[in-house]
Each structure stands twice: as structure tokens, then as C-alpha cells.
C-alpha positions in Angstrom: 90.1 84.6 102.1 87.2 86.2 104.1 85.8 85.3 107.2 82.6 84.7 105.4 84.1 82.6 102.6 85.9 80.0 104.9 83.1 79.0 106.5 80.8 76.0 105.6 77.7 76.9 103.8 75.6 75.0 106.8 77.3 77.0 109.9 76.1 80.2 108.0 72.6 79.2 107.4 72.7 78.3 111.9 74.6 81.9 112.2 71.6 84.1 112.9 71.6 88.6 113.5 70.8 87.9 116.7 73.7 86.0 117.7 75.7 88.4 115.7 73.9 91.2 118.0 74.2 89.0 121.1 78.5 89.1 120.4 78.5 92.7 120.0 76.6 93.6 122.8 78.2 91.1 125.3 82.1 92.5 123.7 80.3 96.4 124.7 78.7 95.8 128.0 81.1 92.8 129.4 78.8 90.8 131.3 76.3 88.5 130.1 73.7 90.0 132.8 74.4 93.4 131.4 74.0 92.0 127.8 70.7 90.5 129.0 69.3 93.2 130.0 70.1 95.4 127.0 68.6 92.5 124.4 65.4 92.7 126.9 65.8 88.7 127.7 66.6 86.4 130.4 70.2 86.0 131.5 69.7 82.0 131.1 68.6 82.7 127.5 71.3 84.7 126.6 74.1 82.2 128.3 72.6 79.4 126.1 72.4 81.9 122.8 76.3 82.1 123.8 77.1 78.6 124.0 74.9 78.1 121.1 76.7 80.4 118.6 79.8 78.9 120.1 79.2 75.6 119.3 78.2 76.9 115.5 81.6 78.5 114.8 83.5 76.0 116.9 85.4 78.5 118.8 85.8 80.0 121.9 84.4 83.6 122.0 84.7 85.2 125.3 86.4 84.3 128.8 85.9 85.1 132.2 88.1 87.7 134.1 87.7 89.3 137.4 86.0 92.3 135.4 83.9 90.4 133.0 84.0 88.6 130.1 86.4 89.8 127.8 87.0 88.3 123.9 89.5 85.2 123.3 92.2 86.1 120.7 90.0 84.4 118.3 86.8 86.0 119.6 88.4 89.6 119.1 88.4 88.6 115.0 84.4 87.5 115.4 83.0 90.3 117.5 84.7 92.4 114.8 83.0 90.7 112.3 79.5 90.8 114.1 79.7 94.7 114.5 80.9 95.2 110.9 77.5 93.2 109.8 75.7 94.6 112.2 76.8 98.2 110.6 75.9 97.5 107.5 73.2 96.3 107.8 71.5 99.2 110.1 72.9 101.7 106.9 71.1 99.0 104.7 67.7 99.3 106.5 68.1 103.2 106.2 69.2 103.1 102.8 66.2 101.2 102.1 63.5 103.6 104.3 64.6 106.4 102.5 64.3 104.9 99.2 60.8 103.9 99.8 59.9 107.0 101.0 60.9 108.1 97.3 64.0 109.8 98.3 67.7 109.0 97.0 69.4 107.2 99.8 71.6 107.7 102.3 75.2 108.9 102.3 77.4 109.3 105.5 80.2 112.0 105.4 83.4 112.8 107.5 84.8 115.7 106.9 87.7 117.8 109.1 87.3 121.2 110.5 89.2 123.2 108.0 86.2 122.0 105.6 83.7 122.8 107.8 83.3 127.3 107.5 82.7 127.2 103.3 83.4 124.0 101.6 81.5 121.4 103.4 78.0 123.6 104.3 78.8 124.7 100.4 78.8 121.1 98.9 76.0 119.8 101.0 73.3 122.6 100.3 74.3 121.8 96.5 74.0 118.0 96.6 70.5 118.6 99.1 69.7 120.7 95.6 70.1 118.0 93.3 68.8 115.1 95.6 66.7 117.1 98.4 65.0 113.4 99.9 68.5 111.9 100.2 69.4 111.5 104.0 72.9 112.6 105.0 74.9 111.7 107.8 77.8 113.8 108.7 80.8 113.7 111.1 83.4 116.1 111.7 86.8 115.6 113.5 89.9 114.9 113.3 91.3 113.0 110.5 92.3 110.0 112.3 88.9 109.2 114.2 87.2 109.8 110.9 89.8 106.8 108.8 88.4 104.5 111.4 85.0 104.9 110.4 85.7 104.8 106.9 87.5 101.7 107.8 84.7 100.5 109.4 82.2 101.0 107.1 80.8 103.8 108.7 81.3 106.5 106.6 81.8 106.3 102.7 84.0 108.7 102.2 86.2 111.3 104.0 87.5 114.9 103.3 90.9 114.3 105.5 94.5 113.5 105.7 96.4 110.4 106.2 97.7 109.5 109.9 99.0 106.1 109.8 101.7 104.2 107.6 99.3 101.6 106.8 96.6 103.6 105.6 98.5 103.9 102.7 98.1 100.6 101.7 93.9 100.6 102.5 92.8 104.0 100.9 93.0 106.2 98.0 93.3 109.5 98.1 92.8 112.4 95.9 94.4 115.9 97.0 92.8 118.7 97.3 94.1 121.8 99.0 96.2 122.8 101.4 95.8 124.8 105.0 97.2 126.8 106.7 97.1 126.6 110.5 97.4 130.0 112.5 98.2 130.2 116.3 95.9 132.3 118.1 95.5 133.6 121.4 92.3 135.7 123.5 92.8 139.6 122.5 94.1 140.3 126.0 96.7 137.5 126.1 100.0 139.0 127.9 101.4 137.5 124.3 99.1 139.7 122.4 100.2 143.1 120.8 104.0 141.7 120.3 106.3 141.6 117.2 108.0 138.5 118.2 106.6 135.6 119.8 108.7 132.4 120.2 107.6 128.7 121.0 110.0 129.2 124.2 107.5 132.1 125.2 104.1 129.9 124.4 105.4 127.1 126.0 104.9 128.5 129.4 101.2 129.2 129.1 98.3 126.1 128.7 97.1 125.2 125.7 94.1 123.7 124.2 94.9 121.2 121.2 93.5 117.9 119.5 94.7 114.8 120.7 98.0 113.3 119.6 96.9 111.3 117.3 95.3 114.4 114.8 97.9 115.4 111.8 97.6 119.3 113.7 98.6 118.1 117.2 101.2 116.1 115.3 102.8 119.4 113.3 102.7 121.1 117.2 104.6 118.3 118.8 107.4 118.2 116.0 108.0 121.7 116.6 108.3 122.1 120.0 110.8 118.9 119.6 112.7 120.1 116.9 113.2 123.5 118.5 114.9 121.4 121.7 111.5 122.4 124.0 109.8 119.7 126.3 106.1 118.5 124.9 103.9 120.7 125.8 102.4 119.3 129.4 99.9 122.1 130.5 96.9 121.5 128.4 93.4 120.3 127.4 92.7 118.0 124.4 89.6 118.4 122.5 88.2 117.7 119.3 85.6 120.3 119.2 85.6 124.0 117.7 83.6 125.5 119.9 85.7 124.3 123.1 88.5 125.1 121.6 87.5 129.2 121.1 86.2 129.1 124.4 89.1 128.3 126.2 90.9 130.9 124.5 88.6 133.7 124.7 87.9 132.6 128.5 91.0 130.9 130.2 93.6 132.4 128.8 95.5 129.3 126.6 97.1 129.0 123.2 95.6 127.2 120.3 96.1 126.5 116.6 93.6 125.5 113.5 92.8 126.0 110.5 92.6 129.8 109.3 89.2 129.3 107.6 87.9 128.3 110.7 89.2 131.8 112.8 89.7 134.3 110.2 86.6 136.0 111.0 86.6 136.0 114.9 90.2 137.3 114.1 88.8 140.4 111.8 86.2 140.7 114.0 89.1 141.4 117.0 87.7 138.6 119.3 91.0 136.7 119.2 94.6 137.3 117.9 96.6 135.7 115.7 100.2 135.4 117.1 103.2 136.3 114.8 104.7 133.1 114.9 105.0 130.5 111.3 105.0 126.9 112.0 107.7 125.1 110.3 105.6 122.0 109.9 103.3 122.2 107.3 100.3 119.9 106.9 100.0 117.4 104.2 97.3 118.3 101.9 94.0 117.2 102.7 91.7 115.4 100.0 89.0 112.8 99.3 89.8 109.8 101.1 87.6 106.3 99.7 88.4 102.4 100.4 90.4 101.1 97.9 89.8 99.1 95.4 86.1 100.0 96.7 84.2 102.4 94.0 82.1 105.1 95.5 78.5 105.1 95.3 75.9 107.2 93.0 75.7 109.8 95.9 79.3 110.0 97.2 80.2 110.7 93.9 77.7 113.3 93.4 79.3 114.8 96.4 83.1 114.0 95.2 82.1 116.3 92.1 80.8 119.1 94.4 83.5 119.0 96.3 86.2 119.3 93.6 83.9 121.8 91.9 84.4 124.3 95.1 87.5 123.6 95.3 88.2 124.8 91.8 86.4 128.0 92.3 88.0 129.1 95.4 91.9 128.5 93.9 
């Protein structure tokens, strides 16, 4: 049963936005003067909108630590529930600007890197074609910040992978293609120009990867274990392209993504892409949606698109 659901009809006719906003913003900031000033109100106001909205849902919300006020056990479940209301209903209130404005919408997009060079720019300038007012929100990055949007609310649907067990059970997912992942180095790497190159031999330069949780750190880390090497321990963890090329080109490290993403600073001779085939191949990547959860006029507009490209380019 929901949250919503289990309550009595009366406590959610006294449960107002702004004590929803007042939760959310006191879980953020962690102090109730901090939380005052945000909401542009008294500190004595908000204290008393606290023990009011206590008092409604008969719980304890937040207690006092030596750093702040942090959520109760309880609490933690309703400051969730007051930032996934207060989500939807800022995408509601830009859902319905645009539509009054006469356009189509809104739709909010996650999509990974490997998407990002032809399919993604691809589908959107087709779907801007067909619905040119609609307002489009779009996030790239790894696969496993983008699930916890789309978990959230957040996003309606993701171009991505999988990353935990229990996703699984939450999502559906429809494949789409595979990727395959080149390691690449600055033209004037001393690892550059060789026939061989080894993990051992990488291993002693930095690197610059995404973080541990991203299915591509993830394929790295397995092979460096199952080759008998030590994780790699000199490096930077980003999420973003153009860091990533820059630290190669200007520092000297090791990286690895997606070959759509490089091909052409590779043919252009910028960077290099090492002669060395990981073992550990990524899952293929596809449309990822809630499940159970159908996908809206627009998202499956762009679902269509998508699948369309996808069909042209195999």
C-alpha cells in the first residue's frame, strides 16, 4: 500500500506543499535557520510549520545531532515522499506552461555517452521536427546516475544499461545495440606507436575513468582483477567527455569509452587508440522505462526515433 493510500482522508486535506517543501528543504540544508532562510520566513515560523506537520502525520521527522537535524528512520521514508511530490509537481507546472503556450509538453531524457556523437543529437532534431514547441530536458551520464532519476521521477525514460540486481525487478528494458569501448592514450604517450600493450604496462601510468559505480569503470576493474593486477590507484574519476579528452591529450593518462565518442579525434591523429581488447564486454544498452509504467505520447515518439536509427545504422 502507498504512503498516500494509508493515510486518513482528513491528515491529507491538513498536509499542505508547503510543509512538503518545508521537509525537503530542512532534510537539504540541515538546520531549521538555514531552512528559514531559504523559504524567506522567520525561524519561529518555520519551527512551528515543523511541529505542525509533525503533529499531522503523528511521527517524528527529524532529530537533533551535533551537526544539525538529520531525518528519524521514519522521517527518511517522508522526506522521500515530500521530494518525490515536490518533483512531480514542478514537471506538472512545466508540462502545463508549455502546453498553454500551445506547444506539446515536456519530456526529460537521460541518455549515456556512447549515444551522445549520432544517435541522441539524431533522434532529438527529428522529434523537435515533428513537435518543435515541445520542451526537452536532457541528461547525459553514466548509466547508474541516470536509473536514479528515472527512479525518481525525474527522467521518463533512459537510453542505458542496468547496474544493480534490483533494477531488474523495477524496469524494463528493451536492447538496443552494443559498444564497443577503445583504450586510448595522447599521440605522444611513451605507450603510443607499440604492437603490444599489456594491462601490466597501463597500470603504471594514471588514468582518467568514471566512477565505480558506471557499467565502463566496472568492465576496467574486472580486468585488471582477473588478470591478477592491483585496482588501479593512480587516477581521476569523472563523468564528463570533455575532461576526460583533456586529461589525455594534456596530462598524459589512460582512458577508455565508447568508440563513437573518439573515432574521429582518433582519425584525426589527436589521440591513439592502444592495441589492447578488453575481455569484458559491456551488456547492451537499450531503452530503459518504469515498469508496469507506460511511456507517455512524447517518450514514445522518441522510443520510435530512437529504434528507427538504430535500425538504419545496423
Amino acid at each position: 500500500m502507498s504512503f498516500v493510500a494509508s493515510l486518513p482522508r482528513q491528515t491529507l486535506v491538513r498536509l499542505r506543499i508547503r510543509h512538503l517543501l518545508l521537509i525537503a528543504t530542512v532534510a537539504r540544508v540541515g538546520t531549521l535557520h538555514r531552512a528559514a532562510e531559504e523559504m524567506n520566513i522567520t525561524q519561529p515560523a518555520v519551527s512551528k510549520m515543523l511541529q505542525d506537520v509533525e503533529d499531522i502525520l503523528a511521527v517524528r521527522i527529524f532529530e537533533r545531532r551535533p551537526r544539525g537535524l538529520v531525518p528519524t528512520e521514519i522521517g527518511a521514508f517522508v522526506v522521500a515522499y515530500a521530494e518525490q511530490l515536490l518533483v512531480d509537481q514542478e514537471r506538472f507546472l512545466r508540462g502545463l506552461s508549455n502546453l498553454k503556450r500551445g506547444g506539446y509538453g515536456a519530456l526529460s531524457i537521460g541518455a549515456i555517452m556512447a549515444t551522445a556523437p549520432d544517435i541522441l543529437p539524431a533522434a532529438i532534431a527529428e522529434l523537435k521536427r515533428r513537435r518543435p514547441l515541445m520542451t526537452i530536458r536532457l541528461s547525459t551520464t553514466t548509466s547508474d546516475e541516470l536509473l536514479r532519476g528515472l527512479e525518481k521521477n525525474e527522467i521518463d525514460l533512459v537510453i542505458g544499461r542496468l547496474t544493480e540486481a534490483r533494477h531488474h525487478a523495477i524496469f524494463d528494458v528493451e536492447p538496443l545495440s552494443n559498444e564497443n569501448l577503445w583504450v586510448f592514450a595522447a599521440f605522444d604517450h611513451p605507450l603510443a606507436g607499440r604492437p603490444e600493450v599489456s594491462l601490466a604496462k597501463m597500470e603504471a601510468y594514471p588514468w582518467v575513468l568514471q566512477q565505480q559505480t558506471s557499467p565502463m569503470r566496472q568492465v576496467i576493474d574486472r580486468s585488471f582483477a582477473q588478470a591478477g593486477l592491483p585496482s588501479l590507484n593512480n587516477l581521476v574519476e569523472t563523468t564528463s567527455i570533455f575532461a576526460t579528452l583533456q586529461l589525455v591529450r594534456r596530462a598524459g593518462m589512460i582512458s577508455v569509452l565508447p568508440h563513437t565518442i573518439i573515432a574521429e579525434a582518433v582519425d584525426r591523429g589527436e589521440i591513439i587508440q592502444l592495441p589492447f581488447i578488453l575481455d569484458n564486454p559491456l551488456e547492451p544498452y537499450g531503452i530503459i522505462r518504469r515498469r508496469g509504467e507506460p511511456l507517455s505520447g512524447n517518450a514514445e515518439d522518441f522510443a520510435e526515433i530512437v529504434r528507427g536509427f538504430i535500425k538504419a545504422r545496423a
